[in-house]
mmJSON file of the N, C-alpha and C atoms, coordinates in Angstrom:
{"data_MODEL":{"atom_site":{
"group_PDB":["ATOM","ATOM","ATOM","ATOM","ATOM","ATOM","ATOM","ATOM","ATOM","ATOM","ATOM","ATOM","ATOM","ATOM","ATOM","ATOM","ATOM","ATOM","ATOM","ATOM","ATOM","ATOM","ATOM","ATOM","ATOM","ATOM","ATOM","ATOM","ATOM","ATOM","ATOM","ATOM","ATOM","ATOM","ATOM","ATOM","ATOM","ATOM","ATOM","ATOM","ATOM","ATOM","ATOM","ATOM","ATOM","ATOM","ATOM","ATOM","ATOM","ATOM","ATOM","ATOM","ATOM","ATOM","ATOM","ATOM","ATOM","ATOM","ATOM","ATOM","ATOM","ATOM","ATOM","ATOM","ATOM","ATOM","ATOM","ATOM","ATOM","ATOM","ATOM","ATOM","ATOM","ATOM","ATOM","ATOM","ATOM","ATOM","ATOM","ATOM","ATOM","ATOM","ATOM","ATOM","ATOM","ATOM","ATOM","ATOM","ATOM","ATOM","ATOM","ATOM","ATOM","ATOM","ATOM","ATOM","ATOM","ATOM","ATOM","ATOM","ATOM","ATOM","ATOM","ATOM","ATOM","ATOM","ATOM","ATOM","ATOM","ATOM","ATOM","ATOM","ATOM","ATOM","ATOM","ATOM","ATOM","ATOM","ATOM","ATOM","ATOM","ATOM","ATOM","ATOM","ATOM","ATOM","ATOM","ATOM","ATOM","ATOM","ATOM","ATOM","ATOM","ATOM","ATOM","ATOM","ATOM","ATOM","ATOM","ATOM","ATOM","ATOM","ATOM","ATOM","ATOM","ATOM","ATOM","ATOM","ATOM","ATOM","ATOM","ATOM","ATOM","ATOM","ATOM","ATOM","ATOM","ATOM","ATOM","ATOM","ATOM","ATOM","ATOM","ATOM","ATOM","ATOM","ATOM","ATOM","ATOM","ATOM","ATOM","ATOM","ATOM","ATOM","ATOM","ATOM","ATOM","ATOM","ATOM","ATOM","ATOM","ATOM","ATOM","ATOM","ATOM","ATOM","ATOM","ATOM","ATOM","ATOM","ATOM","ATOM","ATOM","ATOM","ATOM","ATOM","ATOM","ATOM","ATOM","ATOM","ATOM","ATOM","ATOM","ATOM","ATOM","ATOM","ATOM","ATOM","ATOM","ATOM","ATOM","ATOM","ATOM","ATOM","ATOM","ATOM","ATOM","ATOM","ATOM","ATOM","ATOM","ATOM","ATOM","ATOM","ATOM","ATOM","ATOM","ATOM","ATOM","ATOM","ATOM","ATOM","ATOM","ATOM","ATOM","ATOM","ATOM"],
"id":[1,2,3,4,5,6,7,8,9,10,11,12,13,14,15,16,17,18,19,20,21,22,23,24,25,26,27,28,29,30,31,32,33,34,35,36,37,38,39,40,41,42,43,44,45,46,47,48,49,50,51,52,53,54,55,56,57,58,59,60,61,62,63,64,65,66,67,68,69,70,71,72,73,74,75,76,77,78,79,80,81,82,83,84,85,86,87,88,89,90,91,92,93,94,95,96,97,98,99,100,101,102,103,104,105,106,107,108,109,110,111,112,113,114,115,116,117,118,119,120,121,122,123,124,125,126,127,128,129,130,131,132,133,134,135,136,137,138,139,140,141,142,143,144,145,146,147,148,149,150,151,152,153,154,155,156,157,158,159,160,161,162,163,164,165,166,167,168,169,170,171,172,173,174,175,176,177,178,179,180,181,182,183,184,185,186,187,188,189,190,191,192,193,194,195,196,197,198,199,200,201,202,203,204,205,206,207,208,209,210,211,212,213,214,215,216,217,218,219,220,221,222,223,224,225,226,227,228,229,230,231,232,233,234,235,236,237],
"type_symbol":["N","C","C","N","C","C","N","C","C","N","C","C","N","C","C","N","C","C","N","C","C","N","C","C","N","C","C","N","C","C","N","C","C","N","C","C","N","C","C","N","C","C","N","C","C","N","C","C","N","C","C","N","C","C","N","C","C","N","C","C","N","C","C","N","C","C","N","C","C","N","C","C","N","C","C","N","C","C","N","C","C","N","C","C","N","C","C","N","C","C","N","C","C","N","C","C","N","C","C","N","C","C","N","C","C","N","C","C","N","C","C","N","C","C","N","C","C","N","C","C","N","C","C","N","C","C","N","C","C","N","C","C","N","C","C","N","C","C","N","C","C","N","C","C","N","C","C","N","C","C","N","C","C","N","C","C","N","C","C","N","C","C","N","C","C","N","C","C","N","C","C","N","C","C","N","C","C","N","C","C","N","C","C","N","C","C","N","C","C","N","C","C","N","C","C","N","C","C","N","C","C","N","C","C","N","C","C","N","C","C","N","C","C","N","C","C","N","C","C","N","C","C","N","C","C","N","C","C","N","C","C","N","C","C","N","C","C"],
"label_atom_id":["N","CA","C","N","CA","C","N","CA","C","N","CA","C","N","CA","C","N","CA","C","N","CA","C","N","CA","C","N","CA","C","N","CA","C","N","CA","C","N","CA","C","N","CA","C","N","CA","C","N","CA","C","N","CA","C","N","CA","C","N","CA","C","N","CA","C","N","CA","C","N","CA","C","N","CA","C","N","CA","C","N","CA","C","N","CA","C","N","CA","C","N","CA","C","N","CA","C","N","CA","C","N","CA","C","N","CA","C","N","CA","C","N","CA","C","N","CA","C","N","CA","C","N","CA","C","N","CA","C","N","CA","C","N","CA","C","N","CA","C","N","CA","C","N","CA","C","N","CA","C","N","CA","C","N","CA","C","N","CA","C","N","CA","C","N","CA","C","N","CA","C","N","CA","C","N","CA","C","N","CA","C","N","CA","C","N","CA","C","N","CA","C","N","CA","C","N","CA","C","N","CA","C","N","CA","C","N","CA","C","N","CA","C","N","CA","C","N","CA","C","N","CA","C","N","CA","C","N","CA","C","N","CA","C","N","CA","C","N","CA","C","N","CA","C","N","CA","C","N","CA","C","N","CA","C","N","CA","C","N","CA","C","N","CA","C","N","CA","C","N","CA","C","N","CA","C"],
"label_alt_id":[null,null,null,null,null,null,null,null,null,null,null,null,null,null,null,null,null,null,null,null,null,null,null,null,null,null,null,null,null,null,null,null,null,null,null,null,null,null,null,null,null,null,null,null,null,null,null,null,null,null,null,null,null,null,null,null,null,null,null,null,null,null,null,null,null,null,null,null,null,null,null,null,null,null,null,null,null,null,null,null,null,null,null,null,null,null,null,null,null,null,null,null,null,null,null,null,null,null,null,null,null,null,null,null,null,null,null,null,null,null,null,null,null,null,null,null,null,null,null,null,null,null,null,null,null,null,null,null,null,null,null,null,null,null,null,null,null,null,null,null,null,null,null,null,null,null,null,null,null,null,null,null,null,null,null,null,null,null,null,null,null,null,null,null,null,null,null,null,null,null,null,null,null,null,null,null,null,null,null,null,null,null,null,null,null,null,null,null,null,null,null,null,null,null,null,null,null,null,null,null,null,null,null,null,null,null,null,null,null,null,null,null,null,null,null,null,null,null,null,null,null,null,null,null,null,null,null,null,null,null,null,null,null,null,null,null,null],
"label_comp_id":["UNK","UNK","UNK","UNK","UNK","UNK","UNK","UNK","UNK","UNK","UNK","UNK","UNK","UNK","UNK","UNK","UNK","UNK","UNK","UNK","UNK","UNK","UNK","UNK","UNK","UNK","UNK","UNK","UNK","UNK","UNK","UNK","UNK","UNK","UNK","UNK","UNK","UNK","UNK","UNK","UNK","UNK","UNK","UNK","UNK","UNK","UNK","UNK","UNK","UNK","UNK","UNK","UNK","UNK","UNK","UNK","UNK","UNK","UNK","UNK","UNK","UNK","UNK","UNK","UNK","UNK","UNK","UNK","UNK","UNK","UNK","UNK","UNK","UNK","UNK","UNK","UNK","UNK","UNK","UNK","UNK","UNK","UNK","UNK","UNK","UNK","UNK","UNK","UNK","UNK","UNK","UNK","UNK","UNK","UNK","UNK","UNK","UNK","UNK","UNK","UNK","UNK","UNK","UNK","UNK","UNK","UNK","UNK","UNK","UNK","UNK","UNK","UNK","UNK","UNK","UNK","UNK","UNK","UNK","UNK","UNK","UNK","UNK","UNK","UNK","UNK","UNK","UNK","UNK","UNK","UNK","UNK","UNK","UNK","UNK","UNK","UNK","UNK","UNK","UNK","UNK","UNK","UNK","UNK","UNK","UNK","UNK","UNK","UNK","UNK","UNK","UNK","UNK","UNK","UNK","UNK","UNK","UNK","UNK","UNK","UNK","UNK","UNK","UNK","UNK","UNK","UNK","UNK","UNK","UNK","UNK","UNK","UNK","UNK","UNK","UNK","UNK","UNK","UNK","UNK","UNK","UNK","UNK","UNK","UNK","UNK","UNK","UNK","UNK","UNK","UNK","UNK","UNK","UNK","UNK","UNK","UNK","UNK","UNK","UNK","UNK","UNK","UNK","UNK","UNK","UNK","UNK","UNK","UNK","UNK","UNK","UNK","UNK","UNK","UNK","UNK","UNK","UNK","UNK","UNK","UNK","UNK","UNK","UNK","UNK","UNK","UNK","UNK","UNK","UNK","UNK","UNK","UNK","UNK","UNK","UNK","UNK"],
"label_asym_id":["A","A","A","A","A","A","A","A","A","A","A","A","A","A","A","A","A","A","A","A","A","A","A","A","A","A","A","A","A","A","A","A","A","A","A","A","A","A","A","A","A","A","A","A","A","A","A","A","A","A","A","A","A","A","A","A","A","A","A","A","A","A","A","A","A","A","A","A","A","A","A","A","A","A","A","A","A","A","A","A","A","A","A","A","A","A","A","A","A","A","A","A","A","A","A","A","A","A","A","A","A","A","A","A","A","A","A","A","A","A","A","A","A","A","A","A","A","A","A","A","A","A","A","A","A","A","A","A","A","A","A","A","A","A","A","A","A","A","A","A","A","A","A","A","A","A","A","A","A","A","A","A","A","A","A","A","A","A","A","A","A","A","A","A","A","A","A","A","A","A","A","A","A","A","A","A","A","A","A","A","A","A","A","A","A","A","A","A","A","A","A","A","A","A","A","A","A","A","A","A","A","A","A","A","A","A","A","A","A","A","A","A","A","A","A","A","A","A","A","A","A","A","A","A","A","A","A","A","A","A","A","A","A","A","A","A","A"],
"label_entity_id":["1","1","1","1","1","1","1","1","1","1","1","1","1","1","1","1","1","1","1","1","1","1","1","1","1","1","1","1","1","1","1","1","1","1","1","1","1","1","1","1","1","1","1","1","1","1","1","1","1","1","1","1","1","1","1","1","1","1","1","1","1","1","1","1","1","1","1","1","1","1","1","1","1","1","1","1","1","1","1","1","1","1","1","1","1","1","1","1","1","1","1","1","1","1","1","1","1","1","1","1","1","1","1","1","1","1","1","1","1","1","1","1","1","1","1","1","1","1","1","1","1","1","1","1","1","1","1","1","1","1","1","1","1","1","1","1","1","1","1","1","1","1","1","1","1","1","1","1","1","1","1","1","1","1","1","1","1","1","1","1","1","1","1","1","1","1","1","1","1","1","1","1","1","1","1","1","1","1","1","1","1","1","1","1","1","1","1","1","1","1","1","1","1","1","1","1","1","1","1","1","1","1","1","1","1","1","1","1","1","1","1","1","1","1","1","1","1","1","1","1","1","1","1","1","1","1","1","1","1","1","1","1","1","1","1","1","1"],
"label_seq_id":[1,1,1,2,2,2,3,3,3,4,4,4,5,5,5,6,6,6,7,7,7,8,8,8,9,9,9,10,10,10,11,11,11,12,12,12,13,13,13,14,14,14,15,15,15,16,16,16,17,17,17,18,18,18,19,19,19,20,20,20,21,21,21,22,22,22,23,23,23,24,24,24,25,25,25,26,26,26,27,27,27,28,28,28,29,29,29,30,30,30,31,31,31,32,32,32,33,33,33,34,34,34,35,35,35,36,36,36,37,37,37,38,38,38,39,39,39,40,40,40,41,41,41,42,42,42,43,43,43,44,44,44,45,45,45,46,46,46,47,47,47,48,48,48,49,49,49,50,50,50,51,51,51,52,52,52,53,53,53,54,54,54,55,55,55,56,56,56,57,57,57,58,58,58,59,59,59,60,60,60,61,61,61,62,62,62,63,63,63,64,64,64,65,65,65,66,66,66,67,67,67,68,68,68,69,69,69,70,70,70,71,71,71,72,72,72,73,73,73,74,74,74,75,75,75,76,76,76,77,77,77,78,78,78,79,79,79],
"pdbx_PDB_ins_code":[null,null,null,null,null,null,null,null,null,null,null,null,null,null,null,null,null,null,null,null,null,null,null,null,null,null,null,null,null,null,null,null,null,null,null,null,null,null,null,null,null,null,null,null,null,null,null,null,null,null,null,null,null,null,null,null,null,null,null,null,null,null,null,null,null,null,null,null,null,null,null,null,null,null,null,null,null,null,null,null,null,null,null,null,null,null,null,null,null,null,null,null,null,null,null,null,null,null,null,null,null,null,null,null,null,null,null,null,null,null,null,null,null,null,null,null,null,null,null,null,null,null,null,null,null,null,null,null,null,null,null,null,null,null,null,null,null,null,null,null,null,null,null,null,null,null,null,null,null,null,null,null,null,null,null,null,null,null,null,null,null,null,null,null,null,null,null,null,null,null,null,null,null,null,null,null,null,null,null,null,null,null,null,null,null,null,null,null,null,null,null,null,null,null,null,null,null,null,null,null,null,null,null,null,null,null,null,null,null,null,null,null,null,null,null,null,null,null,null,null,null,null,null,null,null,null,null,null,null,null,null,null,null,null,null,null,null],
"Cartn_x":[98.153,97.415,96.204,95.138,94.024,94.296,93.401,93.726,93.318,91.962,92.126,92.673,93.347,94.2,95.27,96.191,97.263,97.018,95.978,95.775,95.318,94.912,95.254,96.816,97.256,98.324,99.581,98.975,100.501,100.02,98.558,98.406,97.794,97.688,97.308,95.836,94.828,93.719,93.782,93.024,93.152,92.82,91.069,90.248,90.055,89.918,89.921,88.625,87.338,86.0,86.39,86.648,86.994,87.111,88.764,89.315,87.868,87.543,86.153,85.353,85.288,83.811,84.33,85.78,86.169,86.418,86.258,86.6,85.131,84.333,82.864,82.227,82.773,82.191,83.217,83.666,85.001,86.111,86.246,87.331,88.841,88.841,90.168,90.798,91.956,92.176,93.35,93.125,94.707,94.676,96.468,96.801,95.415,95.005,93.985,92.553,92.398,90.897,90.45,88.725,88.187,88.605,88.985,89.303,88.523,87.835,86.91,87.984,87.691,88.257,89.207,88.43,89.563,90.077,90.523,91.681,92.709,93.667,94.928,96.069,97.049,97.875,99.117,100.356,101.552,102.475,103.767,104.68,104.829,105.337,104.75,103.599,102.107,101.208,100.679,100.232,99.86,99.107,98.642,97.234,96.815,95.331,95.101,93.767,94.067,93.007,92.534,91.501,90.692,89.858,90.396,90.2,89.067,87.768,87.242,87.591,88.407,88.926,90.531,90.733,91.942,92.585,93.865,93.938,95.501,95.887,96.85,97.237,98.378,98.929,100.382,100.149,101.248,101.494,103.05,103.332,103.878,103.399,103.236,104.653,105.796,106.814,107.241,106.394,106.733,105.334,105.028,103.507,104.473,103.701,103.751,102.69,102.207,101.01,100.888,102.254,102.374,103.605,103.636,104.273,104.67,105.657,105.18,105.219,104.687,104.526,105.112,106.29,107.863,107.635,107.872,108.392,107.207,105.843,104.682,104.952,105.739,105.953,106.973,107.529,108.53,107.535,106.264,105.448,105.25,105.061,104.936,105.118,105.881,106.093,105.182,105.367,104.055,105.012,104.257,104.029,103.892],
"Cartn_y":[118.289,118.321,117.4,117.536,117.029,115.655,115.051,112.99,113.522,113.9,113.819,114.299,115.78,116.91,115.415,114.982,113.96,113.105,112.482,111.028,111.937,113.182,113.775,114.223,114.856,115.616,114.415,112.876,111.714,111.119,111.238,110.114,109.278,108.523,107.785,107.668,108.456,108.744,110.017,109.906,111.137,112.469,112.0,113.505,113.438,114.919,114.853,114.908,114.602,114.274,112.47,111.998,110.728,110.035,111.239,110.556,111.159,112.222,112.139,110.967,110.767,109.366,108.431,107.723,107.01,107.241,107.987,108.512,108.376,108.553,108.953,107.421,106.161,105.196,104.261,104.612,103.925,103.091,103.234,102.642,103.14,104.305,104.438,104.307,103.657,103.629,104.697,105.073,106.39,105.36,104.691,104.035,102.948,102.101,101.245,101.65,103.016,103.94,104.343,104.223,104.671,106.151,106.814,108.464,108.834,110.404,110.681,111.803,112.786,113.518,114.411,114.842,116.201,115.45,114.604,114.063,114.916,115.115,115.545,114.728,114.783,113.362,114.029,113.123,113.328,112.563,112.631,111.898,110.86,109.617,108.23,108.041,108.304,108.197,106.663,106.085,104.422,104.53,104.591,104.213,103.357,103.053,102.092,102.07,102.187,102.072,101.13,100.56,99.241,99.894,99.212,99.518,98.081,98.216,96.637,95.642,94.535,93.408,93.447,94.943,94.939,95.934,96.057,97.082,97.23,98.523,99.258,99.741,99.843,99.671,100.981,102.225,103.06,103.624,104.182,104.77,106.102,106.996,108.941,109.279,109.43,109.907,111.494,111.942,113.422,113.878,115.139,116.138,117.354,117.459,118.752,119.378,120.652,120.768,121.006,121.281,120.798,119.909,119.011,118.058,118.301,118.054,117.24,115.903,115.694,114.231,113.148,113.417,112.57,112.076,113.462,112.949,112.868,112.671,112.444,110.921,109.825,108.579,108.675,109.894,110.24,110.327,110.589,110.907,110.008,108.793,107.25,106.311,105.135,103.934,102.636,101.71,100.888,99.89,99.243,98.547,97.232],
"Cartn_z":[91.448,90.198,90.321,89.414,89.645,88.704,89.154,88.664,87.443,87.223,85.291,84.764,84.974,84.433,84.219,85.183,85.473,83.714,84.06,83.18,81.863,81.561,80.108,79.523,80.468,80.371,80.42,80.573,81.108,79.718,79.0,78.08,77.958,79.213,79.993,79.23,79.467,78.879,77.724,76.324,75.811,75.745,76.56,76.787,78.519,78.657,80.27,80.624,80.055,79.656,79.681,79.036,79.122,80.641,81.017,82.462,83.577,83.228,84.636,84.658,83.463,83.236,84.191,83.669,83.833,85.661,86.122,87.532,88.261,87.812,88.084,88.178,87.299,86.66,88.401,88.885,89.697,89.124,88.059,87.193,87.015,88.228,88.477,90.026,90.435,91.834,92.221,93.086,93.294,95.262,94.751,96.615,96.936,95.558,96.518,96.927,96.333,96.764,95.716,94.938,94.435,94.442,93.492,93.28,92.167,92.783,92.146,91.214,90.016,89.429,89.762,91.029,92.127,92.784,93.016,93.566,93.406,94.484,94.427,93.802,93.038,92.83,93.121,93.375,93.631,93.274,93.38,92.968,94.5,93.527,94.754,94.722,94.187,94.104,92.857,93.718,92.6,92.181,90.822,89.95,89.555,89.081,88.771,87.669,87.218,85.8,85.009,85.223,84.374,82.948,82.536,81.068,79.799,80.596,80.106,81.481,80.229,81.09,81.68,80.812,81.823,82.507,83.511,83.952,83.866,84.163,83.956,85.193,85.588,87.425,87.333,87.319,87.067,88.57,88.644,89.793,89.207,89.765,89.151,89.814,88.551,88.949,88.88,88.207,87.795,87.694,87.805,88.091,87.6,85.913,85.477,84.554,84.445,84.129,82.581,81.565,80.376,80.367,78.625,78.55,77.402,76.512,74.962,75.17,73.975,73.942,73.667,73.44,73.912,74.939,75.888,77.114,78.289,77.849,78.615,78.781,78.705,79.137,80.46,81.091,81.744,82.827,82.685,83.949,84.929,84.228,85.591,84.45,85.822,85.375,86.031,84.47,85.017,85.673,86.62,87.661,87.237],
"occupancy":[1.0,1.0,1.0,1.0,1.0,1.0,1.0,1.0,1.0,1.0,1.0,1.0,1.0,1.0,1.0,1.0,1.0,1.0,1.0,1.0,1.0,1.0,1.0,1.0,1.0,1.0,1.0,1.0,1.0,1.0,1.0,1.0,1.0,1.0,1.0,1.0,1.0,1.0,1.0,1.0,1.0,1.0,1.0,1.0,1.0,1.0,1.0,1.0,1.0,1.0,1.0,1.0,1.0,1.0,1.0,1.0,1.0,1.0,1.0,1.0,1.0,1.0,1.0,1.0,1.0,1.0,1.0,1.0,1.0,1.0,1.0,1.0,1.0,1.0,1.0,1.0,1.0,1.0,1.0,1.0,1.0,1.0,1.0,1.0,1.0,1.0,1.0,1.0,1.0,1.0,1.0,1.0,1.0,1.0,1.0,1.0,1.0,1.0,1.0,1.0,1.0,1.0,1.0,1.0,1.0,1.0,1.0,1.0,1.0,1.0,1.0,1.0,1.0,1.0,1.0,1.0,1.0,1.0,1.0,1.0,1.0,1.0,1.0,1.0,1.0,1.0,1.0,1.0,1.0,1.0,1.0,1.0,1.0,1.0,1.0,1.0,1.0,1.0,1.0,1.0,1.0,1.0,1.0,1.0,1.0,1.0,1.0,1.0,1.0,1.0,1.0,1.0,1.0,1.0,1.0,1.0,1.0,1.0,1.0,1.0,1.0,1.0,1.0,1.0,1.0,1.0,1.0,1.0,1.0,1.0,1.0,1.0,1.0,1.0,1.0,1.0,1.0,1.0,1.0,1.0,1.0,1.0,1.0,1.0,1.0,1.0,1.0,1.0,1.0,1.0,1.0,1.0,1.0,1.0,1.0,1.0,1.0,1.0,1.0,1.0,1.0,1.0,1.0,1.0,1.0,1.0,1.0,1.0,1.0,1.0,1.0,1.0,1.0,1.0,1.0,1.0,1.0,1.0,1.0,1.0,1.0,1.0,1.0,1.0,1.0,1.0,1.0,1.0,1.0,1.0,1.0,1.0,1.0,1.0,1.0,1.0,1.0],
"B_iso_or_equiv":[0.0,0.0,0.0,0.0,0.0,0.0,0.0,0.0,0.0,0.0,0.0,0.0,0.0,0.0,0.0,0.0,0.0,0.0,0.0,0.0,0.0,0.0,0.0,0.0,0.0,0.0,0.0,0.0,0.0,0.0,0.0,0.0,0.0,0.0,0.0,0.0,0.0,0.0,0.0,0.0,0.0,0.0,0.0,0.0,0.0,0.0,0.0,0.0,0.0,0.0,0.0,0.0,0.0,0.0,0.0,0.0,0.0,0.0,0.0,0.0,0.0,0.0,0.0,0.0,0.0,0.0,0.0,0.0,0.0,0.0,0.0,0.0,0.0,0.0,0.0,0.0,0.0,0.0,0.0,0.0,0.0,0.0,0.0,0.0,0.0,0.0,0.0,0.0,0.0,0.0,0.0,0.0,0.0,0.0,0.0,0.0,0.0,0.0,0.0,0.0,0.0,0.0,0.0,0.0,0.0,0.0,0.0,0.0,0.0,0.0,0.0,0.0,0.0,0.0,0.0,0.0,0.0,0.0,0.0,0.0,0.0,0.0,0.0,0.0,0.0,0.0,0.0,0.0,0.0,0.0,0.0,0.0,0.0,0.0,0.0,0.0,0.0,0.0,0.0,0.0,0.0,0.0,0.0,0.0,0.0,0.0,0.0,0.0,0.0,0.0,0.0,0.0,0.0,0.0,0.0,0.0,0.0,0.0,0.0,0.0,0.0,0.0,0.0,0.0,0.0,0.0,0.0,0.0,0.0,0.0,0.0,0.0,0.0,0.0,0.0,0.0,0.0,0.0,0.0,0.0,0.0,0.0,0.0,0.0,0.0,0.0,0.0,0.0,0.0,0.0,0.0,0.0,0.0,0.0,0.0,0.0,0.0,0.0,0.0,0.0,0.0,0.0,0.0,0.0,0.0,0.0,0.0,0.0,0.0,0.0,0.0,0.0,0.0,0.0,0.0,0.0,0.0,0.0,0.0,0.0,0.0,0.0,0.0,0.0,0.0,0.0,0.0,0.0,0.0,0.0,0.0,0.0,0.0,0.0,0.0,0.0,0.0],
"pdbx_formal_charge":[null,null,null,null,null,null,null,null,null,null,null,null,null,null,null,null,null,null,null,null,null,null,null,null,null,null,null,null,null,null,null,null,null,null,null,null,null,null,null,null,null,null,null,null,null,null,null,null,null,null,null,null,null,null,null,null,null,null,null,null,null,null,null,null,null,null,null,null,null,null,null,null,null,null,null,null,null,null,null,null,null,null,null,null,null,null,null,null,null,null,null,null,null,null,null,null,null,null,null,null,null,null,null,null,null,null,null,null,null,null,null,null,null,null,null,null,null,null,null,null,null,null,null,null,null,null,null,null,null,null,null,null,null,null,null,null,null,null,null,null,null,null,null,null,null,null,null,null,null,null,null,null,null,null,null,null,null,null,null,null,null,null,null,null,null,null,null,null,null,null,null,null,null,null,null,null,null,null,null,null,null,null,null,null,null,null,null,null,null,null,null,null,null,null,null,null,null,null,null,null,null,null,null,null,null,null,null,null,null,null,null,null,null,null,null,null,null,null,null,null,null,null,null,null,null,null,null,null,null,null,null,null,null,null,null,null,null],
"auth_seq_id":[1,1,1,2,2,2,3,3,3,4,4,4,5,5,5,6,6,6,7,7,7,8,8,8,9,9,9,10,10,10,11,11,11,12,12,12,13,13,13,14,14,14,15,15,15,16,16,16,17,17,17,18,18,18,19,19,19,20,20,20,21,21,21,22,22,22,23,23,23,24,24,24,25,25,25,26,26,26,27,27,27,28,28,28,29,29,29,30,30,30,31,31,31,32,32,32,33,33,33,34,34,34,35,35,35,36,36,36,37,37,37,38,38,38,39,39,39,40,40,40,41,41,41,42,42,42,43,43,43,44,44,44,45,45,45,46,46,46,47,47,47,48,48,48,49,49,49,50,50,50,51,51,51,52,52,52,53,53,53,54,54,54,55,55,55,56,56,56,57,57,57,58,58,58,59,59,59,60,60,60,61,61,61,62,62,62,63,63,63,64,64,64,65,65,65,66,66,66,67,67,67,68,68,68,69,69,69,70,70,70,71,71,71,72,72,72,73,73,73,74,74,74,75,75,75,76,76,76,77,77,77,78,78,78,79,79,79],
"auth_comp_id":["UNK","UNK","UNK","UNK","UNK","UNK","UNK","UNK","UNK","UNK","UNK","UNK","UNK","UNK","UNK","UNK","UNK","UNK","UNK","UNK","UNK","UNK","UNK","UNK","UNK","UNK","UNK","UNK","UNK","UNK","UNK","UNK","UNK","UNK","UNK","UNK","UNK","UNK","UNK","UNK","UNK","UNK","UNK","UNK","UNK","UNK","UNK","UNK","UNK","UNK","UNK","UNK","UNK","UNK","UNK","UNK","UNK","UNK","UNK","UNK","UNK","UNK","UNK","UNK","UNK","UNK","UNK","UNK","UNK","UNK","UNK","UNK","UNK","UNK","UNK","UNK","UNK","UNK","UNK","UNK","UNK","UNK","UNK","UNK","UNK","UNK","UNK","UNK","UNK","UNK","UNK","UNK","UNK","UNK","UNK","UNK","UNK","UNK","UNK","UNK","UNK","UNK","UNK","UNK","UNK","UNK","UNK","UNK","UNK","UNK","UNK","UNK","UNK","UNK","UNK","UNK","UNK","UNK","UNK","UNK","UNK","UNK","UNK","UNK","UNK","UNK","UNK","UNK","UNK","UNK","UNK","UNK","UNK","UNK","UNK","UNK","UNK","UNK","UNK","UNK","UNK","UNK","UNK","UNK","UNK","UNK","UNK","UNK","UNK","UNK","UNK","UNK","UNK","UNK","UNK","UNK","UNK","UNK","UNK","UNK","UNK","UNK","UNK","UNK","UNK","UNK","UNK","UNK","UNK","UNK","UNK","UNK","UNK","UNK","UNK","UNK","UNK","UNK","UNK","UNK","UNK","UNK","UNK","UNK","UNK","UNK","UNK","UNK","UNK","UNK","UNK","UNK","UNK","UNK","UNK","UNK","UNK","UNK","UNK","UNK","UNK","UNK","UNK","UNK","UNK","UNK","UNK","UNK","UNK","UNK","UNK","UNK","UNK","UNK","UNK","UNK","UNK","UNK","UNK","UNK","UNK","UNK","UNK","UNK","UNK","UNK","UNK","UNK","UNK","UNK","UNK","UNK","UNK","UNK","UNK","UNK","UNK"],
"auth_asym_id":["A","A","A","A","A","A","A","A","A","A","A","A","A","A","A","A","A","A","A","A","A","A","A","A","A","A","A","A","A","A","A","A","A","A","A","A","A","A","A","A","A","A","A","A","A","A","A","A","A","A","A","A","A","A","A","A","A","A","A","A","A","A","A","A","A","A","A","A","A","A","A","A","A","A","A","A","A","A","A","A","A","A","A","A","A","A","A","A","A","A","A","A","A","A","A","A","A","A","A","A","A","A","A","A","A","A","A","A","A","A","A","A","A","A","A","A","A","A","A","A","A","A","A","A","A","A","A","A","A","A","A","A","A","A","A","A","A","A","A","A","A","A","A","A","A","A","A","A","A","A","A","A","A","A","A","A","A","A","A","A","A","A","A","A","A","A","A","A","A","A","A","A","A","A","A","A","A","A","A","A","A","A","A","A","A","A","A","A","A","A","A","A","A","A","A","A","A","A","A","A","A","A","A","A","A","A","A","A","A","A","A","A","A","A","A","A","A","A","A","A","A","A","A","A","A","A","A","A","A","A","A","A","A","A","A","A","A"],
"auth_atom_id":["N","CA","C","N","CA","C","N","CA","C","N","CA","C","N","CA","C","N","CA","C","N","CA","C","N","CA","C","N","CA","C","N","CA","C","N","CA","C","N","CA","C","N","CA","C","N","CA","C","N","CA","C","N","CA","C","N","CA","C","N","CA","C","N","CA","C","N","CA","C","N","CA","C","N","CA","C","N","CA","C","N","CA","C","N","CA","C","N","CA","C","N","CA","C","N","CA","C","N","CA","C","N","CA","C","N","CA","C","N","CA","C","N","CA","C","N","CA","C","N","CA","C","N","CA","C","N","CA","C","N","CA","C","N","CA","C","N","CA","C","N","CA","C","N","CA","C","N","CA","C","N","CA","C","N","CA","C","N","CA","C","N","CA","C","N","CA","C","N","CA","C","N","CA","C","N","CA","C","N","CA","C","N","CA","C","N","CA","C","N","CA","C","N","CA","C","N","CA","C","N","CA","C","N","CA","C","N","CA","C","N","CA","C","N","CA","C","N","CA","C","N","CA","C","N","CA","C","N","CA","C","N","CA","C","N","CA","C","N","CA","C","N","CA","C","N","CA","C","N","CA","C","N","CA","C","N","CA","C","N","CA","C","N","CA","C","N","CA","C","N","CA","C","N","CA","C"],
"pdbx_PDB_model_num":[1,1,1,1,1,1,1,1,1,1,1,1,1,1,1,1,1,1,1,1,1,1,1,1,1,1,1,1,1,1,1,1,1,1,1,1,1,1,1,1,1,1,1,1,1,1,1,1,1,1,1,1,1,1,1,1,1,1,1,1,1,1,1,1,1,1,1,1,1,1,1,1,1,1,1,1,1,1,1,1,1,1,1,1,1,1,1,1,1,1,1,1,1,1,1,1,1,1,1,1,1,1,1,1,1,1,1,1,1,1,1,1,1,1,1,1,1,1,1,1,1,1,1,1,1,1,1,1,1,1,1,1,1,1,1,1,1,1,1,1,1,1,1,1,1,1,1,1,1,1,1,1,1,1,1,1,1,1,1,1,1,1,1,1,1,1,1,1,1,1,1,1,1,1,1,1,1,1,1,1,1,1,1,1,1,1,1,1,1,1,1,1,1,1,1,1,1,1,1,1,1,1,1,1,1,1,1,1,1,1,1,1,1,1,1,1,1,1,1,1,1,1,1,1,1,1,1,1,1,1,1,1,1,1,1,1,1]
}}}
């Protein structure tokens, strides 16, 4: 699945306009590496998202391409 599809569809971020910016701007890390939008993501896959002054450190346990929104916290755990 693609990193912004991921970070709309987990929550994580709300618009997937949002998560490109934020991808485009280098404010997201996938394993330690600047990741641009098409990134591939996977399960075992580390994120990392700075948000301002701070950041957010998740590990992608589940990749599915709908959710509800219950169980969109089931997708990764933070770190």
């Amino acid at each position: 699945m693609r990193l912004d599809k991921f970070l709309k569809v987990s929550r994580l971020i709300k618009r997937r306009t949002v998560a490109n910016e934020a991808c485009d701007a280098g404010r997201v890390l996938v394993n330690d590496r600047p990741a641009k939008a098409s990134v591939k993501v996977k399960p075992g896959d580390i994120l990392e998202i700075r948000f301002g002054s701070k950041a957010a450190k998740v590990e992608i346990l589940n990749v599915q391409e709908t959710v509800r929104k219950e169980d969109a916290d089931k997708m990764y755990r933070y770190l």
